[in-house]
C-alpha positions, 0 to 999 in steps of 0.5 A, a space after each residue: 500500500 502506497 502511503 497517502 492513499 487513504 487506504 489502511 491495511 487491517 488484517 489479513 485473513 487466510 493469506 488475503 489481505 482485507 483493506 477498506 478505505 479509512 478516510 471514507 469510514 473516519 468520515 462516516 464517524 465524524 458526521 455520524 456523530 457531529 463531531 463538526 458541531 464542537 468549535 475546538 477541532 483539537 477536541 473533537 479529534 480527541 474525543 473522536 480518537 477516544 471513541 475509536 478505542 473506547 466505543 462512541 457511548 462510552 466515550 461520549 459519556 465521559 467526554 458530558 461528564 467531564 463537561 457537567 464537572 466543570 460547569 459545576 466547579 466553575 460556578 462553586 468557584 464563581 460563588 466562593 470567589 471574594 470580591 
């Protein structure tokens, strides 16, 4: 496979080697999910490479979690702050 082609080789299976097109199916992942709808690209590509390896539900769990703790931490800070 030539590097730059957009095509990953990921297993083969009885001496044939089985290829898909990874951009296309990456793609198909971030519309499905809208990751294009988070304004930080750097974030979206975490969590979108957190969601391959974790699987999307539980990925995107974590990711809402994490986004209600700091909203929450935020506004105790906000409330205790001394002015």
């Amino acid at each position: 496979m030539e590097a730059g082609t957009g095509w990953r080789l990921l297993t083969v299976f009885s001496g044939v080697a089985v290829v898909i097109p990874a951009i296309r199916v990456a793609t198909e992942w971030w519309n499905k999910h809208k990751l294009y709808l988070i304004p930080s690209p750097n974030i979206a590509a975490k969590l979108f490479d957190f969601m391959v390896n974790a699987g999307p539900v539980t990925a995107i769990k974590v990711f809402q979690d994490t986004l209600n703790e700091l909203v929450h931490d935020g506004r105790a800070m906000l409330k205790n702050r001394s002015v």
